[in-house]
Structure formats: structure tokens, C-alpha cells
One Martini backbone bead per residue (centre of mass of N, CA, C, O) as a GRO file, in nm:
protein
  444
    1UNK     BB    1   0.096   0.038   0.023
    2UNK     BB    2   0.050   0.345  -0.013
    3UNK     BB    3   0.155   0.654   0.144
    4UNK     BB    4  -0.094   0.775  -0.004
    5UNK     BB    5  -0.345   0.553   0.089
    6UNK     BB    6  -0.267   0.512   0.393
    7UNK     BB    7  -0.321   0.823   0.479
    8UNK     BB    8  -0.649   0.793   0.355
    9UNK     BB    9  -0.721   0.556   0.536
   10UNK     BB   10  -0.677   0.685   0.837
   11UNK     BB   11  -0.827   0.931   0.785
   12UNK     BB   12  -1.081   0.816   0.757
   13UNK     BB   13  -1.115   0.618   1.040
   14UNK     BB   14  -1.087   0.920   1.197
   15UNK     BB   15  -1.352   1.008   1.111
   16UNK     BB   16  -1.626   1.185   1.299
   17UNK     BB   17  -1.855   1.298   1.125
   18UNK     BB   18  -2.116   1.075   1.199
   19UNK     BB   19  -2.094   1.114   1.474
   20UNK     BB   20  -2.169   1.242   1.742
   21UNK     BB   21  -2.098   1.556   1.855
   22UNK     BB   22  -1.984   1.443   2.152
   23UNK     BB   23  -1.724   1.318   2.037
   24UNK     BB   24  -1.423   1.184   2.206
   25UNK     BB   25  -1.105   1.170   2.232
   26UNK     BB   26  -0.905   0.914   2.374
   27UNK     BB   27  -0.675   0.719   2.492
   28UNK     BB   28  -0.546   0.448   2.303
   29UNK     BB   29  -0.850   0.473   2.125
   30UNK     BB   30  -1.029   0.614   2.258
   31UNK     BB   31  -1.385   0.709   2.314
   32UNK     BB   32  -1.666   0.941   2.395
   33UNK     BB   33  -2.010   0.982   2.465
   34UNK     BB   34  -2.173   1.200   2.632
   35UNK     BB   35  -1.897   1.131   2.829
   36UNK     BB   36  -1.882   0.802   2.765
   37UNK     BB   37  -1.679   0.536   2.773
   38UNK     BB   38  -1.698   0.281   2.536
   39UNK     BB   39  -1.565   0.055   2.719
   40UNK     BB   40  -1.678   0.093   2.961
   41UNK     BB   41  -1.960   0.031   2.871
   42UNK     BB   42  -1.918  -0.254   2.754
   43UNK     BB   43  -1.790  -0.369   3.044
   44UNK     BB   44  -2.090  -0.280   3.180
   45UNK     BB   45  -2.293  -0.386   2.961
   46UNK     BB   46  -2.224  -0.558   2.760
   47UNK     BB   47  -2.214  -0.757   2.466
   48UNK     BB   48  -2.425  -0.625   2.285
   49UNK     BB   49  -2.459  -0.278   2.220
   50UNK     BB   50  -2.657   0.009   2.279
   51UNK     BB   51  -2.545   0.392   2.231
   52UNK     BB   52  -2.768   0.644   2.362
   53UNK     BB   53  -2.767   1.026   2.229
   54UNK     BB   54  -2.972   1.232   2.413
   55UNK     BB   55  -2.816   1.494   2.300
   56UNK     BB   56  -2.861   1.382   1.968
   57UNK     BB   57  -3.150   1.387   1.978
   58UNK     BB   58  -3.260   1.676   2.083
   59UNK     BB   59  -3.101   1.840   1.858
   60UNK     BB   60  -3.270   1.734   1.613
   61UNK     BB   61  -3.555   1.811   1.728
   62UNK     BB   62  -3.444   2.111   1.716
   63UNK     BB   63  -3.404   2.156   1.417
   64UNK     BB   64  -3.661   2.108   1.334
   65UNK     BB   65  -3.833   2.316   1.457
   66UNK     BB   66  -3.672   2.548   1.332
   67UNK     BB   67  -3.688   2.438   1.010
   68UNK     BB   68  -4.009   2.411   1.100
   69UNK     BB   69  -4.195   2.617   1.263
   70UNK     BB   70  -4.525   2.588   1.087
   71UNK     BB   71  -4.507   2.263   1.162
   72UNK     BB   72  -4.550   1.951   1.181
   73UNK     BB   73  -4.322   1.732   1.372
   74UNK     BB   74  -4.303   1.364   1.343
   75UNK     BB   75  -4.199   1.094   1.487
   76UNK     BB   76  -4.064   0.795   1.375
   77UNK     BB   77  -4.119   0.519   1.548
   78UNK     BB   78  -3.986   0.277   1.373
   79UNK     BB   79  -3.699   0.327   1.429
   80UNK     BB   80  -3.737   0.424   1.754
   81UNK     BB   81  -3.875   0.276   2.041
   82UNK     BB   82  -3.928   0.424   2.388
   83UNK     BB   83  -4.016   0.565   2.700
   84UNK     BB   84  -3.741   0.779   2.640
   85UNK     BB   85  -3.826   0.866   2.379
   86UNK     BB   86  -4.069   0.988   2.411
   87UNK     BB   87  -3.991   1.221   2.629
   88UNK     BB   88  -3.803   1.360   2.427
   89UNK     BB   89  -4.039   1.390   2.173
   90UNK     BB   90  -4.191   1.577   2.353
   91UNK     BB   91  -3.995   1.763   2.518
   92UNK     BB   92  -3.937   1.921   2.205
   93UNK     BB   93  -4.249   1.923   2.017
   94UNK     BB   94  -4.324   1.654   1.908
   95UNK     BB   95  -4.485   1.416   1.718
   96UNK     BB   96  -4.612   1.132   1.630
   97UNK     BB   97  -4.579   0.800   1.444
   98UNK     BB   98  -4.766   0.506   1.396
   99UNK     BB   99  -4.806   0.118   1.332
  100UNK     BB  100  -4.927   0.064   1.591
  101UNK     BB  101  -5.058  -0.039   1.883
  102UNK     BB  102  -4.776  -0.084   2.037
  103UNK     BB  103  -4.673   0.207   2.007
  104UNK     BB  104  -4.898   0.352   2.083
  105UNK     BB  105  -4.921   0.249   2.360
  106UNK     BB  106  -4.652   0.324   2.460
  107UNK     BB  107  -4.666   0.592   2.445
  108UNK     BB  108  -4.936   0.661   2.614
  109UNK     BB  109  -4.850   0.566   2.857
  110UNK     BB  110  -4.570   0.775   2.858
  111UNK     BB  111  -4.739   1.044   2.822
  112UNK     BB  112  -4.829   1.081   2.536
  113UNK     BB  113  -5.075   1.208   2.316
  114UNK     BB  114  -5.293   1.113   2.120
  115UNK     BB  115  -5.345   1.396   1.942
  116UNK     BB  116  -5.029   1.381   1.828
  117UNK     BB  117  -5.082   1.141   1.659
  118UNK     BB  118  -5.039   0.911   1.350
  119UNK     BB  119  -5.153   0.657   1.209
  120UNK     BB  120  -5.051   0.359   1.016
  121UNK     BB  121  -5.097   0.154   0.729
  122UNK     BB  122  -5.177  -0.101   0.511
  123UNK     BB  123  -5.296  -0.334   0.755
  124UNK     BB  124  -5.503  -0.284   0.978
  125UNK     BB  125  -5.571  -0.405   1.283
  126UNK     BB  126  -5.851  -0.427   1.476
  127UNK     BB  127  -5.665  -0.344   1.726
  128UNK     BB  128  -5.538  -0.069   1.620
  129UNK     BB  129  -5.853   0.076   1.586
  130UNK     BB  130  -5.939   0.002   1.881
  131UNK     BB  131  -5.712   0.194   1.992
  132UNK     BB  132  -5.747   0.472   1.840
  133UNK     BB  133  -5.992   0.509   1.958
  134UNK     BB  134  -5.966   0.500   2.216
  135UNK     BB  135  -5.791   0.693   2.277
  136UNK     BB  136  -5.769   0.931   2.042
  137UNK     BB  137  -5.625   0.961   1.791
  138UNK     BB  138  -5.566   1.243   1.593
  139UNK     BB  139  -5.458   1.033   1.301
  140UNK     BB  140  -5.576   0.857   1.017
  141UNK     BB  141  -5.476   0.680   0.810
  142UNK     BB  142  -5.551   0.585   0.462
  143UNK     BB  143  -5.483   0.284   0.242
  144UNK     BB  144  -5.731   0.206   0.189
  145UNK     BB  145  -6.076   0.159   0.140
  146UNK     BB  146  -6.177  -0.085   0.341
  147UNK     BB  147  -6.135   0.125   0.594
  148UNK     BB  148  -6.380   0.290   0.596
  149UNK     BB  149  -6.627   0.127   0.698
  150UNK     BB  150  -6.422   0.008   0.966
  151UNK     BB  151  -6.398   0.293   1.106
  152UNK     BB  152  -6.723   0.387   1.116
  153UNK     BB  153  -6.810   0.156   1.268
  154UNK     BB  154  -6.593   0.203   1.446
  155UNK     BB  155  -6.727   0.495   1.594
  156UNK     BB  156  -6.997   0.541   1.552
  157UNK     BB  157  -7.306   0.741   1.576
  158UNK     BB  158  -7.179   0.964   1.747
  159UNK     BB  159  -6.897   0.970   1.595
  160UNK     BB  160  -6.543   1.140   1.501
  161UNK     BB  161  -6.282   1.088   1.282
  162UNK     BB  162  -6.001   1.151   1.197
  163UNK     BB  163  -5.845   1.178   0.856
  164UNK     BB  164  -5.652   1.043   0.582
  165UNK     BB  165  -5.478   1.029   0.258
  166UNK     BB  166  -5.269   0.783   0.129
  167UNK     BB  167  -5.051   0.872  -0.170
  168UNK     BB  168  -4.967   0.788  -0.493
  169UNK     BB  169  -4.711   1.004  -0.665
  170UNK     BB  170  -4.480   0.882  -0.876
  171UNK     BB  171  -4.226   0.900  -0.689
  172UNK     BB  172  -3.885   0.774  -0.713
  173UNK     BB  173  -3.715   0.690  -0.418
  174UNK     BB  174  -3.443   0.562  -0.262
  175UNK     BB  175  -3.156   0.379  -0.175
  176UNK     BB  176  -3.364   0.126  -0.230
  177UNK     BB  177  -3.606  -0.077  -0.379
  178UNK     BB  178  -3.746  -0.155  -0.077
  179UNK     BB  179  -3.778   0.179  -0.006
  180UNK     BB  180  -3.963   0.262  -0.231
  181UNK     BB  181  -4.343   0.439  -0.221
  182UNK     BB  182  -4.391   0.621  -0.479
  183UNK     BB  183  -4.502   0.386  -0.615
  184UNK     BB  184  -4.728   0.153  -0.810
  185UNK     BB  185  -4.552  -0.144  -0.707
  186UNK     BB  186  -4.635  -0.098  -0.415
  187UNK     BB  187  -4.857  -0.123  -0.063
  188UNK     BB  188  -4.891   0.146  -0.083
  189UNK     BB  189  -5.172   0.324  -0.105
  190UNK     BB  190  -5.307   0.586  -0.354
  191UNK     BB  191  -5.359   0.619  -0.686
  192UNK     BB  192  -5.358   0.900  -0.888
  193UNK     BB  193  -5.361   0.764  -1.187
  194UNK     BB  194  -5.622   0.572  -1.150
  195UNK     BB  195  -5.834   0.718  -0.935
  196UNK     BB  196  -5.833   0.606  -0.635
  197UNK     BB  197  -5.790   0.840  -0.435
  198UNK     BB  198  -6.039   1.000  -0.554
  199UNK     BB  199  -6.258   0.769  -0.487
  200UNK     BB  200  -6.220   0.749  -0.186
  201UNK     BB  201  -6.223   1.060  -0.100
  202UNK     BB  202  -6.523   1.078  -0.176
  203UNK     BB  203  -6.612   0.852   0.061
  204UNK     BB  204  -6.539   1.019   0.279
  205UNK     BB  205  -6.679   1.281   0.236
  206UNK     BB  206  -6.966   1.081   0.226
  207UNK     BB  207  -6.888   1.048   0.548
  208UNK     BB  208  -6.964   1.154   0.875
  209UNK     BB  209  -6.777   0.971   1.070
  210UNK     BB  210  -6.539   1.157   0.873
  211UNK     BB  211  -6.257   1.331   0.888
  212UNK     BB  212  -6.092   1.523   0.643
  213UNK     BB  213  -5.795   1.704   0.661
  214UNK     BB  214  -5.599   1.531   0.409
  215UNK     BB  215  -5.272   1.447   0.269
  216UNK     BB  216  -5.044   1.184   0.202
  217UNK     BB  217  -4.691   1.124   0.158
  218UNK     BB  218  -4.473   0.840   0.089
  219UNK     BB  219  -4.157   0.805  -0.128
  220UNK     BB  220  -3.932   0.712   0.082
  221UNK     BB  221  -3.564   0.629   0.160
  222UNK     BB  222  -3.290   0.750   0.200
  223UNK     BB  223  -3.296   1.071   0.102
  224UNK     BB  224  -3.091   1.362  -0.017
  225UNK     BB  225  -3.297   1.472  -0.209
  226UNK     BB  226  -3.508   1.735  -0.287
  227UNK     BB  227  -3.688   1.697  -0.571
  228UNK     BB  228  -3.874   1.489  -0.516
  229UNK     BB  229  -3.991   1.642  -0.280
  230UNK     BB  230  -4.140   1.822  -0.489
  231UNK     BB  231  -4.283   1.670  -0.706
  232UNK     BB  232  -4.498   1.558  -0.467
  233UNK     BB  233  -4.609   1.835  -0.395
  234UNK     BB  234  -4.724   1.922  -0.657
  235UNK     BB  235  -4.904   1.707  -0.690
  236UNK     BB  236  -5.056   1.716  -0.432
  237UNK     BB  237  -5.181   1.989  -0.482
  238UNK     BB  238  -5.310   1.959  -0.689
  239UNK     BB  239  -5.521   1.748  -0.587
  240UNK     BB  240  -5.640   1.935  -0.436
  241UNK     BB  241  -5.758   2.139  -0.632
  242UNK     BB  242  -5.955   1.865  -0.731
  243UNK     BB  243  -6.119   1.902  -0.478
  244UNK     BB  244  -6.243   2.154  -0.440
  245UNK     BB  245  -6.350   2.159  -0.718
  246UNK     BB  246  -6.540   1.890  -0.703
  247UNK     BB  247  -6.614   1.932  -0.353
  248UNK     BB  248  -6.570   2.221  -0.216
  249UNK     BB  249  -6.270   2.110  -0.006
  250UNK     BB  250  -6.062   2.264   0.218
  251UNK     BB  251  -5.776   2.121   0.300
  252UNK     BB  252  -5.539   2.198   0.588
  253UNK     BB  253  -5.338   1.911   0.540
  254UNK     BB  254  -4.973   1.819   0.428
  255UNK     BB  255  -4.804   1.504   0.420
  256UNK     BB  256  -4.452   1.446   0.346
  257UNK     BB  257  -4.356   1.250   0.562
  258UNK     BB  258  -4.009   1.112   0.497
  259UNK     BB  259  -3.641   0.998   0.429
  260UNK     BB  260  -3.454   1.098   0.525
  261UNK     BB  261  -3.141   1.116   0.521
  262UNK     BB  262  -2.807   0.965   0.575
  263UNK     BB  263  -2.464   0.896   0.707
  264UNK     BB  264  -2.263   0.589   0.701
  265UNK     BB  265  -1.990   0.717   0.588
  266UNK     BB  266  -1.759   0.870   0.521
  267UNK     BB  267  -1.874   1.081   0.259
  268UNK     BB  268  -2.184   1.114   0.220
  269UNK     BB  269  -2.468   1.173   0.185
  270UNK     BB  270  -2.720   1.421   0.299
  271UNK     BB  271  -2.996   1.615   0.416
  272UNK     BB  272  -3.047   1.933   0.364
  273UNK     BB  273  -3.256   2.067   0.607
  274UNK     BB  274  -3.237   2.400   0.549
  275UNK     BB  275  -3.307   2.370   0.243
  276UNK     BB  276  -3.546   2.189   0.240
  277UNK     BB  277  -3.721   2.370   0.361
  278UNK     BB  278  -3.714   2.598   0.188
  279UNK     BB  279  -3.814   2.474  -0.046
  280UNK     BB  280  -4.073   2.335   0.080
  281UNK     BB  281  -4.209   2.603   0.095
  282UNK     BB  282  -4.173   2.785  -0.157
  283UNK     BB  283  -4.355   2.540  -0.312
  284UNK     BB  284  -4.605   2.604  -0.131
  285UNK     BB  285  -4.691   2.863  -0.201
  286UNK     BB  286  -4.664   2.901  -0.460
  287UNK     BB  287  -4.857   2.643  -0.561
  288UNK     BB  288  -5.088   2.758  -0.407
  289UNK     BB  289  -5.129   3.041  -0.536
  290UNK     BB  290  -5.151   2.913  -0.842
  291UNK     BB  291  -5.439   2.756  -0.726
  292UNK     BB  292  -5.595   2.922  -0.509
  293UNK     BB  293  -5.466   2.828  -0.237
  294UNK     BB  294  -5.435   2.770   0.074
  295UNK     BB  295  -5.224   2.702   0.322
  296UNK     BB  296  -5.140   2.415   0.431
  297UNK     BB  297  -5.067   2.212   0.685
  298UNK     BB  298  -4.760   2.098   0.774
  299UNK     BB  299  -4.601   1.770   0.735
  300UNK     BB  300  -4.378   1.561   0.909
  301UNK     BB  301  -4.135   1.228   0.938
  302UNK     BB  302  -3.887   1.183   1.113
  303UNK     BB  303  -3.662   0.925   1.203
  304UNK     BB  304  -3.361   0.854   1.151
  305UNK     BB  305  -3.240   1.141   1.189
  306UNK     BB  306  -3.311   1.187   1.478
  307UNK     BB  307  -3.156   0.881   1.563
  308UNK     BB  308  -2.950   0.760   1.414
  309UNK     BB  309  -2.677   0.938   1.476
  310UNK     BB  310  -2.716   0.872   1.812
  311UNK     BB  311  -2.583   0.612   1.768
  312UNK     BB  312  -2.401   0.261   1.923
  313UNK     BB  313  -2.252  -0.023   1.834
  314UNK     BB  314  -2.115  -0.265   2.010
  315UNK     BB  315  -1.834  -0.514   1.983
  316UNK     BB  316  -1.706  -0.838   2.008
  317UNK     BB  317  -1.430  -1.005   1.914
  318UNK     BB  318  -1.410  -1.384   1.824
  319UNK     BB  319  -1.316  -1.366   1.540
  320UNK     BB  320  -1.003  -1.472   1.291
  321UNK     BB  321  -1.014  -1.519   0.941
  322UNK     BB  322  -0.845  -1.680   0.678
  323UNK     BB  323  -0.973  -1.672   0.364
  324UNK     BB  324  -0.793  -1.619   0.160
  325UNK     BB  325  -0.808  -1.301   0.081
  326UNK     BB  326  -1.008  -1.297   0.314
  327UNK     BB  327  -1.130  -1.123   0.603
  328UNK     BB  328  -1.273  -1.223   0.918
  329UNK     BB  329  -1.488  -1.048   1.182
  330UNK     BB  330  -1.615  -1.226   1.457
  331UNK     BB  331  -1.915  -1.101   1.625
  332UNK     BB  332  -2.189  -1.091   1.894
  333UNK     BB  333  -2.316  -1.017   1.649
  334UNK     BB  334  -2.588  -0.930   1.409
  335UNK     BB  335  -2.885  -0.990   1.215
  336UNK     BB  336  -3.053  -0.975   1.495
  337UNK     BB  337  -2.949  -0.673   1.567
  338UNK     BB  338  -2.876  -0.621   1.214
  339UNK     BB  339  -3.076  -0.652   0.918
  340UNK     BB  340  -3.020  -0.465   0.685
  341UNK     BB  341  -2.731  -0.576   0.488
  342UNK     BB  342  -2.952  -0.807   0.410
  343UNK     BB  343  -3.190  -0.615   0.272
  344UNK     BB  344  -3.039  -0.338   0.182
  345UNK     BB  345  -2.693  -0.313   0.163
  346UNK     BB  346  -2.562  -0.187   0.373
  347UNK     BB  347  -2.293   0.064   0.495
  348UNK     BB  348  -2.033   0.074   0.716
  349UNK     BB  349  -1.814   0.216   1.008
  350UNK     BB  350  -1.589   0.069   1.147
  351UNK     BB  351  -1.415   0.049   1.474
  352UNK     BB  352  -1.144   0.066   1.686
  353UNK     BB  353  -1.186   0.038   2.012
  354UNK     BB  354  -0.951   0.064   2.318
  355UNK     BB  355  -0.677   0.086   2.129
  356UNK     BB  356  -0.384   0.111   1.973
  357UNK     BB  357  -0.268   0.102   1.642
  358UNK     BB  358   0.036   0.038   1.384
  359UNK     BB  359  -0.117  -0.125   1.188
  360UNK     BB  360  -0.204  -0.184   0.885
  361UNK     BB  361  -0.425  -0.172   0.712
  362UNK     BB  362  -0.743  -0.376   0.617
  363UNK     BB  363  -0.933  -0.605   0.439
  364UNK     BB  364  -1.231  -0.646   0.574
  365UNK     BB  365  -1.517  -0.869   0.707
  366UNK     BB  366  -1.802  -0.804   0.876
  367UNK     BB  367  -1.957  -1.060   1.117
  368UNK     BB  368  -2.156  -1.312   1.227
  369UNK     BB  369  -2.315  -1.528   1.468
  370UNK     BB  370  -2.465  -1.658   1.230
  371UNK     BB  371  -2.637  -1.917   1.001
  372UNK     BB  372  -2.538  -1.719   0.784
  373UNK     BB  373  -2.429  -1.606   0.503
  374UNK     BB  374  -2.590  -1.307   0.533
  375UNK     BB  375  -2.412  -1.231   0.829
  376UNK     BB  376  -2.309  -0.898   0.728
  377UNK     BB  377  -2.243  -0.614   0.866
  378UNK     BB  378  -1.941  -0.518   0.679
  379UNK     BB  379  -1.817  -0.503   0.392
  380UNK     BB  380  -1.541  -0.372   0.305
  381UNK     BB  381  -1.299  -0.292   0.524
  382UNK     BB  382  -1.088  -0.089   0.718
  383UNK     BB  383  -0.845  -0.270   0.971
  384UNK     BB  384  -0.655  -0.334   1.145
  385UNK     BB  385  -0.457  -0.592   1.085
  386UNK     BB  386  -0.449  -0.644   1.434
  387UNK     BB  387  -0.657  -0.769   1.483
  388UNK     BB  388  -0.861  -0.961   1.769
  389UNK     BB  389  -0.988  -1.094   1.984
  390UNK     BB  390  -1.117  -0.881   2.203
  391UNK     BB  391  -1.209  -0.646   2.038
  392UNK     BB  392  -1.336  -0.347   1.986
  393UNK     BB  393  -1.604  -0.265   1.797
  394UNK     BB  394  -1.755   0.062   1.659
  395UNK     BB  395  -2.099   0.170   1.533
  396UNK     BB  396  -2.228   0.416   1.320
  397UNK     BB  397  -2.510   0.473   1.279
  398UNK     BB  398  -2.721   0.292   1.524
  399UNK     BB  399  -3.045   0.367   1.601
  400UNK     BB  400  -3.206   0.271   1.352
  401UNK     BB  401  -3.379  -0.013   1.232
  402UNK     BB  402  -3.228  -0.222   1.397
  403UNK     BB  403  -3.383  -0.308   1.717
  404UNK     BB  404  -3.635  -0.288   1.606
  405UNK     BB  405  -3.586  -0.536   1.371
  406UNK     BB  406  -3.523  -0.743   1.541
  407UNK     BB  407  -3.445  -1.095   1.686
  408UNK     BB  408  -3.455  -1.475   1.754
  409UNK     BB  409  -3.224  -1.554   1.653
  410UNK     BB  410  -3.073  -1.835   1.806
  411UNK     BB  411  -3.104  -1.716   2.078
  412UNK     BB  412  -2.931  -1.461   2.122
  413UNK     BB  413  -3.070  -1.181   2.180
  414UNK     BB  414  -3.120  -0.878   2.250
  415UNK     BB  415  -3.006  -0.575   2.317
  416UNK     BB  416  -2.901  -0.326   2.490
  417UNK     BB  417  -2.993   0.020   2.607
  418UNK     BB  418  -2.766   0.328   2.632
  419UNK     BB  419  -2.803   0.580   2.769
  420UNK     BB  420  -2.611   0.937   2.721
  421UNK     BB  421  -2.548   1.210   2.931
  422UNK     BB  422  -2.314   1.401   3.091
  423UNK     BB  423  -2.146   1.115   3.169
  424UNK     BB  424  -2.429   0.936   3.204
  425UNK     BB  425  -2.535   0.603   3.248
  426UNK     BB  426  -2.850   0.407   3.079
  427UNK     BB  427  -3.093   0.222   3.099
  428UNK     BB  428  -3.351   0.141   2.844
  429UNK     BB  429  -3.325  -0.179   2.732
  430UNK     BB  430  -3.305  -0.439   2.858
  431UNK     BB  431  -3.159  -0.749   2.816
  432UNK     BB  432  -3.226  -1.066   2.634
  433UNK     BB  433  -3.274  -1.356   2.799
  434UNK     BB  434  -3.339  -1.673   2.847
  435UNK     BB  435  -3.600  -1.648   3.022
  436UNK     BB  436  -3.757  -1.549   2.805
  437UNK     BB  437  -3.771  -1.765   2.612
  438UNK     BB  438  -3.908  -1.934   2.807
  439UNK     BB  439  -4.162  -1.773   2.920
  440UNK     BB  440  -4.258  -1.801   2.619
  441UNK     BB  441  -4.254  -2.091   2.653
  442UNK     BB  442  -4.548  -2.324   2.690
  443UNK     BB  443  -4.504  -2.578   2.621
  444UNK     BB  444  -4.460  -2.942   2.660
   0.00000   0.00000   0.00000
């Protein structure tokens, strides 16, 4: 390896753009995130952990709200909730998007208002819907037909439930074909080009135990650029004014969903909050201008932005393999705890934390220890030649879609989840253990 090509490696493996903003080098190669050094951190709370930095959680809420005061910002619970995820983006001022009983229930039991949330689904269940109504959920998507007398008979002939229409905008955007959901090719939502859409809005509109209050649209996930939610927007507008036109009425509210991106290594791109705000704002006001329509509230709901930066996650190598050309680097955890780079091929930036090392950087596989030849946690990484069992690696951005998607897969448990902040650390999701899987199994 050139020294001009070492030295650009070694200056990657230090890069610490993606990680939290409180992230500290300590001496000997260790790190520190909110103040708490994270091998004390594996060393305390045994390995793999997530460790979430609720000072960069608290961060990003307030970043989404500085940048869109005039609308309301739902945090995506499907990324990661807890009782303190709760708590923190209630007390920064977000309300909160769900997608099932569990998730509602978590919220509003840990104190969430209900009137703040939004149910989302494209097959909600009974139970669901039986949920959202009890609770009093804020507003319901609609994501098919069949949901309309649904939720009507179930509201019963006293009430009435606000509710939105979640529209396919024929937009494609997003990091990888199984999370782009703005196309007709997809099971959200309903299609503006053949007429579902406006044909449901219809039928919404002419049940009276139903308030139709906008329209949402998600156009799909880990999206950088800004163009595509214009062209959604604009979509979306015209569909209003022919809800106007047709209906004489005028929808108060538009929900342009989220998928905002982040950067998983660094140099990758990420949504510019700033700009998108600011053009999307632009695009919102002239749009509507150009239509003779008022300017309705708006609504976003990001989910990955906000927490997926604030994580990182823990591994003790336990061992170090060569096969041919490839080195594999394998740790206690793996696609049970985050199954994303086997789902979506996701790219991580794995780190040796906790010692320093002199040896040439080496192109490694990091895998995990489960039984599948897809769990690898990191392919093509640079990591110190002299890697070996005992050595702790530390991997940024892991907060979101990780431990919320993990599984009990060859009965592993998933890791505890340990916020830091201010220097100290404290358990929010203790590790799942061999007694919980026995005591959830009841056969003889």
C-alpha cells in the first residue's frame, strides 16, 4: 500500500463526521459519546449494546423544529421507541407517527398525548384501529378502500374520527428498491394515475362519521436529494385543488411523510435540513399560490434523521478468520441485531475502539455469528491489520431501524439500549435473556 493511499486510509478510519457531536477521542484509541467512555460503556453493560446519545437526540428535534416552525414534525416511531424516546420527543415539542397498537400503546401509556399522533398501515389490524379509537389518536391514514367503513362502523354513530388519505405521488426516490414506496409497484397507499385515490377521497367525504382533515404521501426512505419531494409536492397540490374543484372543499392539512437520509460512512450524503425546509416551504406557498388555494398546515415525520445518528453500537471480535484473500472479522452480534445490510445491502463504518494500534490498515468482512451465510454485518472495511478476538469495534449510526427490526433469531436476545448524556449512563432496554425466551414458551 502507498504511503499516499495509507494515509488516506488511516485518515477515513479517523473521521468522525458521522458520529455524535459529543463523540471525544480518549487516549490509547478510545472514544467517549456524552461524556461516557464507550469501553467502560461495553465493559459495564457487556456486549453487543446500543448506545444512545440523548444529547443528539434532543439535538436533531430541535434542528427539525428551528427548521420548520410553521408546521408540525411527527417523529417516525418505527426507527427506535422506548419510554425515554417518548419522553424526549414529547419535551422537545414533536408529535409522533405510529404504526401499530404496540407502538401507539407505548407512546400513550409513557405519557404521550394521543391527540398528537398518527396512525399509519397498510393492513391495520382490529386490534389497531380498536387501539386508535379507545386512545383517541389524532388522525388515522387511510392506505385502502376497505378501511373506510372500518373505521366508520367503529366510531360508531355518535362519533367521529379525523382521518387523512395516503396518496401514491408516482415518485421514485429512495437508497434501494425495497424502500422506495412513491410508485404504483408498491402496497402503500392509493395511485393518483388510475383514480383510487380520488375515488376513495370521495367516499371519505360522503361519510359523515369521518373528517377528512389533508393528504399524505411517503415517497420512500434514506433519500439526500431535495427534487424528488418538489415534484411530490407539486403532485400533491394539484390533487388538492381538484378535491376544490370537485368537492368545494378546501383540506386544511399536507403530510409529505419522511425518509429523510443520513450518512453511514463518512463522505456519503446526507438531506440538507436547511435547504429542504426552505424549498419546501417555497414550493408550498407558490404552489398554492398558483391554485387559488390557502396554504395548508404542514406535516413531516422523520424518523432515521432524528435517532439513526444519535446510536452506536458495540461488538467484542470473537474471532479473526483468513480464507483466501478475504479476512473475516467475527463479533457477538450480527443480522439478529441489525438486519438492514442483509435486507437493504447497507454500508457501515466500523472502528477499533479501545486500544491503539501501529499495524497497516487491512480490508476486512465483518460478520456476525449466526448461521446464515447473509450475516455480515460490514463488507470491504478497513480495519488495523492486527485485529483479534478481545478487540471492541464500535459502528456510528445505529440508532434507527436496527434493534427496532432485530429478531430472536438462534435465541440470541437482543442487546440493551443505554442512553448517555452529560457523562452518565443509564439502561433504557435491558438485554433480552435465555429466561424471557423460556418463559414466552408454554408448550409441553
Amino acid at each position: 500500500m502507498t504511503t499516499a493511499l495509507l494515509s488516506g486510509v488511516r485518515a477515513g478510519v479517523d473521521d468522525l463526521s458521522i458520529w455524535p457531536a459529543s463523540t471525544t477521542r480518549l487516549p490509547h484509541g478510545g472514544l467517549a459519546v456524552g461524556g461516557v467512555s464507550l469501553t467502560e460503556a461495553a465493559e459495564r453493560f457487556e456486549t453487543p449494546v446500543y448506545v444512545l446519545d440523548e444529547g443528539e437526540v434532543r439535538g436533531r428535534c430541535r434542528a427539525y423544529r428551528e427548521a420548520f416552525p410553521d408546521a408540525d414534525v411527527l417523529y417516525a416511531a418505527k426507527a427506535f421507541l422506548s419510554r425515554a424516546m417518548v419522553r424526549w420527543v414529547r419535551e422537545e415539542g414533536l408529535g409522533l407517527d405510529v404504526c401499530s397498537a404496540g407502538e401507539l400503546e407505548l407512546a400513550v401509556t409513557a405519557g404521550f398525548p394521543a391527540d398528537r399522533i398518527v396512525l399509519h398501515g397498510n393492513a391495520k389490524s382490529p386490534r389497531d384501529l380498536a387501539a386508535a379509537l379507545r386512545l383517541g389518536v389524532g388522525r388515522i391514514v387511510i392506505d385502502s378502500p376497505s378501511e373506510i367503513a372500518r373505521i366508520a362502523a367503529a366510531v360508531g354513530p355518535e362519533g367521529r374520527q379525523k382521518v387523512m388519505v395516503r396518496v401514491v405521488p408516482g415518485v421514485s426516490a429512495g437508497g434501494h428498491d425495497k424502500i422506495r414506496t412513491g410508485t404504483e409497484d408498491q402496497k402503500f397507499g392509493l395511485s393518483l394515475t388510475d383514480g383510487a385515490a380520488q375515488h376513495t377521497i370521495a367516499r371519505i367525504l360522503g361519510q359523515s362519521r369521518l373528517e377528512l382533515t389533508g393528504l399524505h404521501c411517503h415517497i420512500g426512505s434514506q433519500i439526500t436529494d431535495v427534487k424528488p419531494y418538489l415534484v411530490a409536492l407539486r403532485r400533491m397540490v394539484g390533487l388538492m385543488a381538484r378535491i376544490r374543484d370537485t368537492h368545494g372543499v378546501v383540506l386544511p392539512e399536507l403530510d409529505m411523510g419522511g425518509g429523510h437520509g443520513v450518512a453511514y460512512r463518512p463522505g456519503e450524503a446526507s438531506l440538507d435540513l436547511t435547504a429542504f425546509a426552505r424549498r419546501m416551504r417555497t414550493e408550498l406557498v407558490e404552489g398554492c399560490a398558483a391554485a387559488g388555494l390557502g396554504v395548508p398546515r404542514l406535516l413531516i415525520e422523520p424518523g432515521r434523521a432524528v435517532v439513526g445518528p444519535a446510536g452506536v453500537v458495540l461488538y467484542r471480535v470473537l474471532a479473526v478468520k483468513h480464507t483466501g484473500d478475504t479476512v473475516f472479522v467475527a463479533v457477538d452480534g450480527g443480522m439478529s441485531d441489525n438486519p438492514r445490510p442483509a435486507l437493504y445491502g447497507v454500508r457501515y463504518a466500523p472502528r477499533l475502539i479501545g486500544r491503539s494500534s501501529a499495524a497497516e490498515p487491512r480490508t476486512a468482512t465483518v460478520v456476525g455469528r449466526h448461521c446464515e451465510a447473509g450475516d455480515v454485518l460490514a463488507a470491504d472495511v478497513e480495519l488495523p491489520g492486527d485485529v483479534h478476538p478481545g478487540d471492541l469495534l464500535a459502528v456510528p449510526v445505529a440508532g434507527a431501524y436496527q434493534l427496532s427490526m432485530a429478531s430472536g433469531y438462534n435465541l440470541v436476545g437482543r442487546p440493551a439500549v443505554v442512553a448517555v448524556h452529560e457523562g452518565a449512563a443509564r439502561v433504557l432496554v435491558r438485554r433480552e435473556t435465555l429466561e424471557d425466551f423460556r418463559n414466552r414458551d408454554i408448550g409441553a
